[in-house]
MOPAC internal coordinates of N, CA, C and O (Angstrom, degrees):
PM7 1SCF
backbone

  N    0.0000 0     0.00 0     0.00 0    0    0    0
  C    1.4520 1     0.00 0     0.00 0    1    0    0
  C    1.5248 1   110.23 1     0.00 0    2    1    0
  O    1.2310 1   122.71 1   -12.39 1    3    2    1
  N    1.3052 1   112.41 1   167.61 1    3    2    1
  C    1.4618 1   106.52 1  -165.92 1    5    3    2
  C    1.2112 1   101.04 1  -113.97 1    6    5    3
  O    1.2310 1   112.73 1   -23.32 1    7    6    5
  N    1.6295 1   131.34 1   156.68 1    7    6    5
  C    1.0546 1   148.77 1  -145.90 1    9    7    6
  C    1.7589 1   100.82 1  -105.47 1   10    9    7
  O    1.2310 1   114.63 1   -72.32 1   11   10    9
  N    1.1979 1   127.79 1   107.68 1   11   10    9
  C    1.2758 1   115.88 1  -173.05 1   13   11   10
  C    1.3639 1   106.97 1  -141.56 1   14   13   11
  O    1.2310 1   124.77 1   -35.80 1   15   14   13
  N    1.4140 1   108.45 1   144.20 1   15   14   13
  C    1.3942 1   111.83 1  -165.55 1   17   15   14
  C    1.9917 1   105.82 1  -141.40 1   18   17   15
  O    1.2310 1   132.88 1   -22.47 1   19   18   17
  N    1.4656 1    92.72 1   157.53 1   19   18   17
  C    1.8122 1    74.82 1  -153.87 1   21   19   18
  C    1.9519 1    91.38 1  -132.91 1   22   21   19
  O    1.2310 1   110.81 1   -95.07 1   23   22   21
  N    1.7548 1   134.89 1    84.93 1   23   22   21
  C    1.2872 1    98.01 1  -159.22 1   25   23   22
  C    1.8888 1   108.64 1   -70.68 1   26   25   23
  O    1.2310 1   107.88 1    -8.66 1   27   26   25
  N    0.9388 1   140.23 1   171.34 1   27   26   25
  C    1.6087 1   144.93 1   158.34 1   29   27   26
  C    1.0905 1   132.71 1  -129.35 1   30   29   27
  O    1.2310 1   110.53 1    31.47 1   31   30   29
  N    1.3289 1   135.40 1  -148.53 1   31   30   29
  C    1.4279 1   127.63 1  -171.67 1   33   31   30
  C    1.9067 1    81.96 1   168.72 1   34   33   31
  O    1.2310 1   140.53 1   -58.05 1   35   34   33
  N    2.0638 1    77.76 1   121.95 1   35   34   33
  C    1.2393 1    83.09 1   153.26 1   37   35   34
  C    1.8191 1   149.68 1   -37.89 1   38   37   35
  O    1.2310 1   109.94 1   -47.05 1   39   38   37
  N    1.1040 1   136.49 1   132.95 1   39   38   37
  C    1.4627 1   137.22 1   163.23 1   41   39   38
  C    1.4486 1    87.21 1    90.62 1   42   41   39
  O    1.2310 1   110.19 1  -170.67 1   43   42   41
  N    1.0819 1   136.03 1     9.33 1   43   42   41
  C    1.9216 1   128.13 1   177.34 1   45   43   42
  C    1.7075 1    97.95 1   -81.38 1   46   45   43
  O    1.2310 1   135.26 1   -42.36 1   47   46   45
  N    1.8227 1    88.08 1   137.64 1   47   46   45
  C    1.6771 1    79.75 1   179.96 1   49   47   46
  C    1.6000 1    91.16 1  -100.78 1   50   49   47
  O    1.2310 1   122.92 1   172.06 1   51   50   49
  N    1.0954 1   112.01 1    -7.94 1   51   50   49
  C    1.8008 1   107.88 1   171.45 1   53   51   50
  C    1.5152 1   103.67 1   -54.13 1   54   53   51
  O    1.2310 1   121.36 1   111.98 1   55   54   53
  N    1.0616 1   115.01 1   -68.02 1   55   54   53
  C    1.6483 1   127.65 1  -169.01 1   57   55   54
  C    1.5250 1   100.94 1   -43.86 1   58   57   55
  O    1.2310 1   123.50 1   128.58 1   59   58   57
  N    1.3656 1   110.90 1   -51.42 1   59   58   57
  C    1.2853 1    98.99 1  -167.19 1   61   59   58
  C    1.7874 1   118.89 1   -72.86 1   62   61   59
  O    1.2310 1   130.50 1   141.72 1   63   62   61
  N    1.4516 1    97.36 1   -38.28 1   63   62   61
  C    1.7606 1   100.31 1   171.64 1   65   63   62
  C    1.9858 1    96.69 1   -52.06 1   66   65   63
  O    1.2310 1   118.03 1   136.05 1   67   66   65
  N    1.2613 1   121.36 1   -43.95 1   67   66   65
  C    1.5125 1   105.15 1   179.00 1   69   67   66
  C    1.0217 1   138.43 1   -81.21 1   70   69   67
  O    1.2310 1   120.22 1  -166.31 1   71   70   69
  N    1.3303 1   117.19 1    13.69 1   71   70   69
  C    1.2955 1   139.30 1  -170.27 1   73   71   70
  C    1.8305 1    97.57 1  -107.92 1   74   73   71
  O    1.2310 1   127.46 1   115.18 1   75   74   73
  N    1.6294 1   103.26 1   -64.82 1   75   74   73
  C    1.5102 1    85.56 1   176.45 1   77   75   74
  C    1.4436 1   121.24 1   -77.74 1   78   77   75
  O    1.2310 1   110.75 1   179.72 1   79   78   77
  N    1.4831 1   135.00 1    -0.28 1   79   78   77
  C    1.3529 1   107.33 1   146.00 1   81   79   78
  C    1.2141 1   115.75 1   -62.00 1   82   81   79
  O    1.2310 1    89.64 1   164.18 1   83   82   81
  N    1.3863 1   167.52 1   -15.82 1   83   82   81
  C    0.8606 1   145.53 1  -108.81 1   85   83   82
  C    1.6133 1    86.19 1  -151.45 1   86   85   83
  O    1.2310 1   116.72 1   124.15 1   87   86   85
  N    1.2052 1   123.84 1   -55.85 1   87   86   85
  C    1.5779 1   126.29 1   145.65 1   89   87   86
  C    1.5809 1   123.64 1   -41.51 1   90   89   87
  O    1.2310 1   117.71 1   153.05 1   91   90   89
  N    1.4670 1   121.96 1   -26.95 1   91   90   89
  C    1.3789 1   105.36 1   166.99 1   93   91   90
  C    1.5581 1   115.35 1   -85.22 1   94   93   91
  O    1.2310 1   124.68 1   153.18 1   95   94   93
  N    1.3578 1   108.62 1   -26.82 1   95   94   93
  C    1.6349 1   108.85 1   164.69 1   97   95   94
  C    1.3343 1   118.50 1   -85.51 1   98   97   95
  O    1.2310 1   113.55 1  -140.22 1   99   98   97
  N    1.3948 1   129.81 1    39.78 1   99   98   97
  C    1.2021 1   134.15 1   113.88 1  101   99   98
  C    1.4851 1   112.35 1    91.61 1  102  101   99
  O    1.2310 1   127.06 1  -172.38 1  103  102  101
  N    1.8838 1   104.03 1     7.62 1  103  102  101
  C    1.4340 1   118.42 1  -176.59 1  105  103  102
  C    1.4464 1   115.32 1  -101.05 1  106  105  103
  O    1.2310 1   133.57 1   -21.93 1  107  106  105
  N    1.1750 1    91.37 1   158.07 1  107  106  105
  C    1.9108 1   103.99 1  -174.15 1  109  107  106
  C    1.4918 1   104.16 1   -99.43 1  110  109  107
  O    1.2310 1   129.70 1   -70.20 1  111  110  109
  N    1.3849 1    98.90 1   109.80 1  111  110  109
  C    1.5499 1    90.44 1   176.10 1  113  111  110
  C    1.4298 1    95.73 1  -140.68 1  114  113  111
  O    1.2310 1   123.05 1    -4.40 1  115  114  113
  N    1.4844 1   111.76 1   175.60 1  115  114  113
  C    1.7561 1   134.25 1  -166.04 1  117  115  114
  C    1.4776 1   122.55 1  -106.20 1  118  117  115
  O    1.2310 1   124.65 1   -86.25 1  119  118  117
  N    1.1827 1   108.68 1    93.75 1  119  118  117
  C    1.3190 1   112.24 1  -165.75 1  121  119  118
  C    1.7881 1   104.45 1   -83.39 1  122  121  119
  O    1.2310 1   125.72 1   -38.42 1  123  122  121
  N    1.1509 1   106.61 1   141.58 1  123  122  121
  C    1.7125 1   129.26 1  -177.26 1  125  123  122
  C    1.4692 1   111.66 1   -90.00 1  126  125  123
  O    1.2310 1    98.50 1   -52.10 1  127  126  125
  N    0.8758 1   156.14 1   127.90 1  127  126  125
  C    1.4777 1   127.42 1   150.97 1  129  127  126
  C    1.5948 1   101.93 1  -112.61 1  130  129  127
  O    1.2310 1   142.37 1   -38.95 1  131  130  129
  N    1.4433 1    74.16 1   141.05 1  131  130  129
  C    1.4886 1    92.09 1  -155.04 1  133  131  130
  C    2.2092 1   102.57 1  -133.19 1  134  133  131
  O    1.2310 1   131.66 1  -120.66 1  135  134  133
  N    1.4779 1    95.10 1    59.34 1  135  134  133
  C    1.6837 1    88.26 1   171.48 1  137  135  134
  C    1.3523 1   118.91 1   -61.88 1  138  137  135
  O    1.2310 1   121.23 1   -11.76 1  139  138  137
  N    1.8514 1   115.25 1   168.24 1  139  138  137
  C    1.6253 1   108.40 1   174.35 1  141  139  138
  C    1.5814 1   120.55 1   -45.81 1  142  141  139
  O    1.2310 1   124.02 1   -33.21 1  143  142  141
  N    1.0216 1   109.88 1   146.79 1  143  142  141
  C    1.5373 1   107.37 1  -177.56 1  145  143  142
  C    0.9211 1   132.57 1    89.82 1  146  145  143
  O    1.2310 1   122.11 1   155.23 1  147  146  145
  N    1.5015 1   113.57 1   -24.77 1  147  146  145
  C    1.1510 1   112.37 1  -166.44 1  149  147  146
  C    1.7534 1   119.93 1   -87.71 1  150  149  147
  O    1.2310 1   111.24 1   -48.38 1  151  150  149
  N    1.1386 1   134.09 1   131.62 1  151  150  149
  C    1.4747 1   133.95 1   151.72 1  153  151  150
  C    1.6284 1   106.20 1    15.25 1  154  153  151
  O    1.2310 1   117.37 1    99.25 1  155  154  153
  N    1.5598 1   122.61 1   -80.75 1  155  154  153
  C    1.1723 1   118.76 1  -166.67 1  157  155  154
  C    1.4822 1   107.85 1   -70.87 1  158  157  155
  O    1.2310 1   113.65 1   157.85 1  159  158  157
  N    1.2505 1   129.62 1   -22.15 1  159  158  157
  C    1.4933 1   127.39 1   168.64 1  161  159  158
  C    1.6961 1   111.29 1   -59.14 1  162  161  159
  O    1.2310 1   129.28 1   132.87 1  163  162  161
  N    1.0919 1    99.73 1   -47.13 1  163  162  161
  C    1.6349 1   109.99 1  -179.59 1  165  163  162
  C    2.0635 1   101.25 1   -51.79 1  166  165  163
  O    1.2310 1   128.00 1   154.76 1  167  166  165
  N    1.0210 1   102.20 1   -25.24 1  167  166  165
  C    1.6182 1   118.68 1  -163.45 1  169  167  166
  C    1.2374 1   112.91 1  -100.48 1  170  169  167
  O    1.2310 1   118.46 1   155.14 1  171  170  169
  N    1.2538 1   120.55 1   -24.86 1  171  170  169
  C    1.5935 1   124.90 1   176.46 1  173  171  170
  C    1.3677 1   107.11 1  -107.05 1  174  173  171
  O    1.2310 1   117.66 1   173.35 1  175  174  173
  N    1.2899 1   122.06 1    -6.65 1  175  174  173
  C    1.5151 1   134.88 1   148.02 1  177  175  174
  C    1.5897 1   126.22 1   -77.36 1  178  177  175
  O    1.2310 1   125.32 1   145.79 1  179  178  177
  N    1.4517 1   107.38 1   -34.21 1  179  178  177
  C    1.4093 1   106.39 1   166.67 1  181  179  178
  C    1.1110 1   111.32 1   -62.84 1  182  181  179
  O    1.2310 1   118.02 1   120.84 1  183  182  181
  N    1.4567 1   121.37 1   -59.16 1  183  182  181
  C    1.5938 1   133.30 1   168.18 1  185  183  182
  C    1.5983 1   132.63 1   -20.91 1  186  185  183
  O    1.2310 1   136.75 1   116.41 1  187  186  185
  N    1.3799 1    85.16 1   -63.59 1  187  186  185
  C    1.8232 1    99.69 1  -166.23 1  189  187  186
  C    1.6419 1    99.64 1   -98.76 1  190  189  187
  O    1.2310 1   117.88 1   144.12 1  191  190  189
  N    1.3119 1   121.64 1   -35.88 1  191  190  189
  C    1.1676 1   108.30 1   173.81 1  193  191  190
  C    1.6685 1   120.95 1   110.57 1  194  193  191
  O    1.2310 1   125.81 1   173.53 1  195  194  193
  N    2.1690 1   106.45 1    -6.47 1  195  194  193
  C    1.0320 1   156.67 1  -151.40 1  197  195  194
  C    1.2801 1   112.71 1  -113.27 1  198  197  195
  O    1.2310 1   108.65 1   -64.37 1  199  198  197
  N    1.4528 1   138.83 1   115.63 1  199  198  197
  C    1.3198 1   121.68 1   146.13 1  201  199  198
  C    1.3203 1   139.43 1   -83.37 1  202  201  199
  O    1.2310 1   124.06 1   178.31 1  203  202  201
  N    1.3308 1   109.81 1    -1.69 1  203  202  201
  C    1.1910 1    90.44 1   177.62 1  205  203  202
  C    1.9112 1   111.64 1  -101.72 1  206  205  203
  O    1.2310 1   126.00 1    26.94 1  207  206  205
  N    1.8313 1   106.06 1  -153.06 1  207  206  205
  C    1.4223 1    83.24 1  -177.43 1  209  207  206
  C    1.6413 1    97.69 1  -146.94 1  210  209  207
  O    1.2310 1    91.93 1   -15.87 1  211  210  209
  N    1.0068 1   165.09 1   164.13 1  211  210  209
  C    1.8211 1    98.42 1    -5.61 1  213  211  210
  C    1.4488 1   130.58 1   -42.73 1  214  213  211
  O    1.2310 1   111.36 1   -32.97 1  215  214  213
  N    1.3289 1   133.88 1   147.03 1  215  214  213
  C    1.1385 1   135.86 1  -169.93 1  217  215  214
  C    1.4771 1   105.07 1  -141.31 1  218  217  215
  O    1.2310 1   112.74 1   -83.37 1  219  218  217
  N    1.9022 1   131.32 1    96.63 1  219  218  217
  C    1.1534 1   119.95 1  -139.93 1  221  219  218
  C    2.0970 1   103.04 1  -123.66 1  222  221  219
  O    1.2310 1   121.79 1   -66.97 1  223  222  221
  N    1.1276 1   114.17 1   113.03 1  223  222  221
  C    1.3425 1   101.37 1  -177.16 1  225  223  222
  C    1.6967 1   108.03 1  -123.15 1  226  225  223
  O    1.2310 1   124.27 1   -30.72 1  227  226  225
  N    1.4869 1   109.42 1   149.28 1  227  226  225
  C    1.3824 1   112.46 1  -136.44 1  229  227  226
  C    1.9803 1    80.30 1  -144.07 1  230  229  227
  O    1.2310 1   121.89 1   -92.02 1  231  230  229
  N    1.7673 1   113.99 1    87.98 1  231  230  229
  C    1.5337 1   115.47 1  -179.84 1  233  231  230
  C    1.4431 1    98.28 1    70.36 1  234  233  231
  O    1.2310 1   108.43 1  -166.63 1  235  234  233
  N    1.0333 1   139.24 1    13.37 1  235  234  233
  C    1.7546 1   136.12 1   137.02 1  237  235  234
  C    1.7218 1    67.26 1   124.17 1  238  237  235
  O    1.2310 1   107.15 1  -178.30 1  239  238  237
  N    1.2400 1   141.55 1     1.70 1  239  238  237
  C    1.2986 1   110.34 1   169.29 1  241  239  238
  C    1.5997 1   128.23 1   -94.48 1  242  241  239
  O    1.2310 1   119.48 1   -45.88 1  243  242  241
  N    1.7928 1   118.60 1   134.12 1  243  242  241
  C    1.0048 1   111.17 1  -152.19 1  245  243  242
  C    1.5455 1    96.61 1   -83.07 1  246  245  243
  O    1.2310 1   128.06 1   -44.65 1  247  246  245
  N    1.9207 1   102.10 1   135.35 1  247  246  245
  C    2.0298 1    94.96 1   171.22 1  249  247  246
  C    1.2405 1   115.15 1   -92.54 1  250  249  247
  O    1.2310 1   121.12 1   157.23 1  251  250  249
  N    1.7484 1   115.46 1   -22.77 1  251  250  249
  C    1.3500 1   121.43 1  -165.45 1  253  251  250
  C    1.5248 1   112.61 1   135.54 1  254  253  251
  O    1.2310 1   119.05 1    25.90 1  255  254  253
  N    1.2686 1   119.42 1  -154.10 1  255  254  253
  C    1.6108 1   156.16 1   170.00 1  257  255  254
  C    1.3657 1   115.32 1   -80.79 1  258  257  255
  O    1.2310 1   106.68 1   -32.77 1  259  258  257
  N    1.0416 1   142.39 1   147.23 1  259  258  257
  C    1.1775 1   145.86 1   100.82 1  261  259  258
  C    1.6806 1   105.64 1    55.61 1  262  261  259
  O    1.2310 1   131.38 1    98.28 1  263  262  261
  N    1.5686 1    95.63 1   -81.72 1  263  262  261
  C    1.3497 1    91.24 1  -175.17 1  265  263  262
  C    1.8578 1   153.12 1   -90.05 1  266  265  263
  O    1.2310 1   146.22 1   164.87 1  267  266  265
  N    1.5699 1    66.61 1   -15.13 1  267  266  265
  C    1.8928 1   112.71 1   153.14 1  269  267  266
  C    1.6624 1   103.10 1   -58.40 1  270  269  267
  O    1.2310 1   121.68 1   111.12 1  271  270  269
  N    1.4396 1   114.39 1   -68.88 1  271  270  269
  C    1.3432 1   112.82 1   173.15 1  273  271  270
  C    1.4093 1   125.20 1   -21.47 1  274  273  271
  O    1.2310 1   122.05 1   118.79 1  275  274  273
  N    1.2770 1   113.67 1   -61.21 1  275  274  273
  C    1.6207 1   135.61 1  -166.63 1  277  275  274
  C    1.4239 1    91.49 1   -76.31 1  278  277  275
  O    1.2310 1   116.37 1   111.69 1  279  278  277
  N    1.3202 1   124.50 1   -68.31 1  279  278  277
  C    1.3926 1   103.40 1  -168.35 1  281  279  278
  C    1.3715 1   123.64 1   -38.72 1  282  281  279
  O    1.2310 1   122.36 1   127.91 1  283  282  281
  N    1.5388 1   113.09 1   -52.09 1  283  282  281
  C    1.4709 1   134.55 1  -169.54 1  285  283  282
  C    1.6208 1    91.40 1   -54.24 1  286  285  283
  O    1.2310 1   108.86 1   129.23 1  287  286  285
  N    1.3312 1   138.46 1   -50.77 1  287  286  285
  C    1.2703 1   122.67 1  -174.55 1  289  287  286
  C    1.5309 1   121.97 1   -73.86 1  290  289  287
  O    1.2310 1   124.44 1   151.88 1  291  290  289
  N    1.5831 1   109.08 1   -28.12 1  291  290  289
  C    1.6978 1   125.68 1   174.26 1  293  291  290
  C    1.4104 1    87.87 1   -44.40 1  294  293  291
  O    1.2310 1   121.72 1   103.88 1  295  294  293
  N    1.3478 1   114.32 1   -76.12 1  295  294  293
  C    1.8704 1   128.73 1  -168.67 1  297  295  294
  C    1.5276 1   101.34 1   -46.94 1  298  297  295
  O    1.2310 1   111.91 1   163.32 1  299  298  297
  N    1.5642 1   132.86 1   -16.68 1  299  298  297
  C    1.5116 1   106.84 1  -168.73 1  301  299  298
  C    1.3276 1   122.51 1    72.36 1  302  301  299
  O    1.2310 1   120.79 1  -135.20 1  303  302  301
  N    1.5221 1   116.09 1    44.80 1  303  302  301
  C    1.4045 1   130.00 1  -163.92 1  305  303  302
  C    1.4338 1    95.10 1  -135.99 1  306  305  303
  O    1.2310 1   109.85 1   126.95 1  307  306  305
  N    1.1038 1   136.66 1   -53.05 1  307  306  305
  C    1.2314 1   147.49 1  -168.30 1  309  307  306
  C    1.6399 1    96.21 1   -51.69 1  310  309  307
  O    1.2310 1   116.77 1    83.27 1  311  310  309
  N    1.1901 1   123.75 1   -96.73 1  311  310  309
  C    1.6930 1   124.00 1  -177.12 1  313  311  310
  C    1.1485 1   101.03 1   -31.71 1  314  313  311
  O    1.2310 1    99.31 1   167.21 1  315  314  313
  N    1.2237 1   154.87 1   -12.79 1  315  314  313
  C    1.7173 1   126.16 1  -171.17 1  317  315  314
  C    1.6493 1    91.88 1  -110.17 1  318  317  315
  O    1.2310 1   113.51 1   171.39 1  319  318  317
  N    1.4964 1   129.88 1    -8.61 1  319  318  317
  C    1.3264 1   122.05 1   175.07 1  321  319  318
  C    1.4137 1   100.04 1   -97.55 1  322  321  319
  O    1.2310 1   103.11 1   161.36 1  323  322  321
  N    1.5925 1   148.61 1   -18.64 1  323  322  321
  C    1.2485 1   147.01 1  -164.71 1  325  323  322
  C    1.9668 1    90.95 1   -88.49 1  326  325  323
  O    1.2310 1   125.95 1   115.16 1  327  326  325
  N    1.4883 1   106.16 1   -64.84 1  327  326  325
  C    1.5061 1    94.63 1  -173.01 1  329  327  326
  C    1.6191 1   114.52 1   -60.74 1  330  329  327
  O    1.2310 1   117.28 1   167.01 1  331  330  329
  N    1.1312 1   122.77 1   -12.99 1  331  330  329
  C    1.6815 1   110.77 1  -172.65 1  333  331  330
  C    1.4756 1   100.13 1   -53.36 1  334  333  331
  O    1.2310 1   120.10 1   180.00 1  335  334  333

């Protein structure tokens, strides 16, 4: 299974639309929370390169946001990077 990690921030309705895709495909992944300021924001910004958040990495590879997310699954990309 693939290693996926998602940082967020409370009250985001981004986070949460990426959270339940990610819950209807049935994977275990590690959620961060990561509000402004905080340590892990500083870290999912070093990372992705991004301030804002969702901040979504899929085998240490970064996919994006929220909306990056969805696309990648529209296209049929998403399941072949979750089962690796």
């Amino acid at each position: 299974m693939a290693v996926v990690e998602i940082y967020t921030q409370w009250g985001c309705p981004y986070c949460t639309r990426a959270l339940a895709l990610l819950q209807s495909k049935g994977v275990a992944f590690t959620e961060i929370d990561a509000p402004g300021g905080s340590p892990e924001r500083a870290q999912s910004r070093e990372r992705s390169g991004r301030t804002s958040v969702p901040q979504i990495f899929i085998d240490g590879q970064h996919i994006g946001g929220c909306d990056d997310l969805m696309a990648l699954d529209r296209k049929g990309g998403l399941d072949p990077l979750l089962a690796a």
